[in-house]
N, C-alpha and C positions, 0 to 999 in steps of 0.2 A: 560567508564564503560561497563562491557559485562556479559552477561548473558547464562546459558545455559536452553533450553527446550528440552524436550522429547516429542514426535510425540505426537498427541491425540491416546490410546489403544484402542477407541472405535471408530476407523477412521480404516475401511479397505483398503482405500487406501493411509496410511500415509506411510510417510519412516518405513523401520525396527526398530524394535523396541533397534536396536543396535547404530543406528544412533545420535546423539545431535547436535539440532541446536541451535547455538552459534550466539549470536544477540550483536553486539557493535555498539555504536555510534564513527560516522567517520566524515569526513569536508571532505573537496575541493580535497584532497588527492585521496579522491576514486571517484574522476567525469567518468575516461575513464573507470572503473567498471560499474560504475550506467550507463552512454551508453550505453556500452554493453548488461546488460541484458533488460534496457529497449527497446534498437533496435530488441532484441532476443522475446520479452514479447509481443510486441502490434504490432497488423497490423495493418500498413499505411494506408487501406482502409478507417480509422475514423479520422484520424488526431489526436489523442490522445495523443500520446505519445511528448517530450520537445528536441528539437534540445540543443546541449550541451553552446550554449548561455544562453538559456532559465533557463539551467538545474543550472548554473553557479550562475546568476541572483537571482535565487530564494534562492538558499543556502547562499547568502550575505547578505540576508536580516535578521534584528532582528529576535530572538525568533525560527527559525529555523533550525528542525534537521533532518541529515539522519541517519536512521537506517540500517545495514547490517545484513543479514542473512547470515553464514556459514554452512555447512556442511560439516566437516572432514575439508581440506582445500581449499573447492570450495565456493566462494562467490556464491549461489544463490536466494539473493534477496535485495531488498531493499523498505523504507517507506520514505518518505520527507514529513513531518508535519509542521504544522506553529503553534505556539501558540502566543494567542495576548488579553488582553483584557479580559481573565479569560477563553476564550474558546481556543481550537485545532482545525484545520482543516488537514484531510490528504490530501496531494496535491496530490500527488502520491506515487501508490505501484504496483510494479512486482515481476514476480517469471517467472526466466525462466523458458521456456515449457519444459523441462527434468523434470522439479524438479515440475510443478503445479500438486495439487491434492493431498500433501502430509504433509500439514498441514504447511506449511511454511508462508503463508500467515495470518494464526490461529496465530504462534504465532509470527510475528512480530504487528497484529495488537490487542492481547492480551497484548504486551508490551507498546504500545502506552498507552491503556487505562490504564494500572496499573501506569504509568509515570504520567500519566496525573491527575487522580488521587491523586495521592500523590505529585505533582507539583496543585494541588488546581483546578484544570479548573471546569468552570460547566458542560462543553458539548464538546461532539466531533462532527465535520459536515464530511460531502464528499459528493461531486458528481461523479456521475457514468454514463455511456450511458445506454438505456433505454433495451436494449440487452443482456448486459453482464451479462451472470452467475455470477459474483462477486457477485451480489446481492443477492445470496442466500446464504454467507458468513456473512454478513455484517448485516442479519437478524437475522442471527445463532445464532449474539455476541451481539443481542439485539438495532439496530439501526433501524430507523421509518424513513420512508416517512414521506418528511415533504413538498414536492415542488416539484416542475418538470418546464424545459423550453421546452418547444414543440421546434420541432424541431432542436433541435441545432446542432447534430451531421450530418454531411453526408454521406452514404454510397459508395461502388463503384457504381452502378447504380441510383448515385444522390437518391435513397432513405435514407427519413429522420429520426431518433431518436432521440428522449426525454434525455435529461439530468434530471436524478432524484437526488434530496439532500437528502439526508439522513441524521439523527442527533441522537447522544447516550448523553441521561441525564445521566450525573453521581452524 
């Protein structure tokens, strides 16, 4: 199933407003994609991002989906959720660095929650490092602190960041 979105109009730095991003769920098919922009998306410095075992692993598992992000014919992004148990978790989401800042992030994980939704869940979760601008996304779209692990992340100068949970009632 695929879907098209139009950039946010009240987003100045979204794509053109000539632009549609085109969101489908994919499988295993699109592993050496979802590498790529995740190898392109996160610096090493946090350890963040999933070696392509990992990435493999997680998509085998029940209840699990990736989302793709299009633009014209450029895959630039992707979502990997879990649902289990009446709730969603986003495992992971990127946007390559050409493309972040342009609502692509908005509306793959607008699509999340409308799936989710209407697939019944109570609650969507994710955790994020305690640094990341994503967080001001993810607030945007109505999701609370709810927890935090001291320390969990490392930086390159072995400084340490918070993993924060965050959770959207639906």
């Amino acid at each position: 199933m695929s879907s098209l979105f139009s950039p946010p109009h009240d987003d100045p730095s979204a794509v053109n407003e000539a632009s549609i991003i085109a969101l489908e769920y994919a499988g295993m098919e699109k592993l050496k994609l979802v590498m790529a922009i995740m190898n392109s998306a996160f610096s090493p410095l946090y350890g963040e991002s999933w070696n392509e075992h990992q990435c493999r692993s997680m998509l085998c598992l029940p209840g699990t989906q990736l989302m793709i992000a299009n633009i014209e014919d450029e895959s630039c992004g992707f979502a990997i959720s879990r649902s289990l148990a009446g709730e969603e978790e986003l495992l992971m989401i990127a946007v390559s660095p050409q493309h972040q800042g342009h609502g692509i992030g908005i509306a793959l994980l607008e699509r999340l929650l409308d799936d989710a939704v209407r697939n019944g869940v109570s609650a969507v979760f994710l955790e994020v490092r305690s640094n990341n601008p994503a967080q001001n996304l993810y607030q945007r779209l109505g999701f609370e602190k709810i927890g935090t692990r001291p320390a969990y992340y490392t930086g390159d100068n072995k400084e340490k960041f918070d993993a924060i949970t965050y959770k959207k009632q639906l």
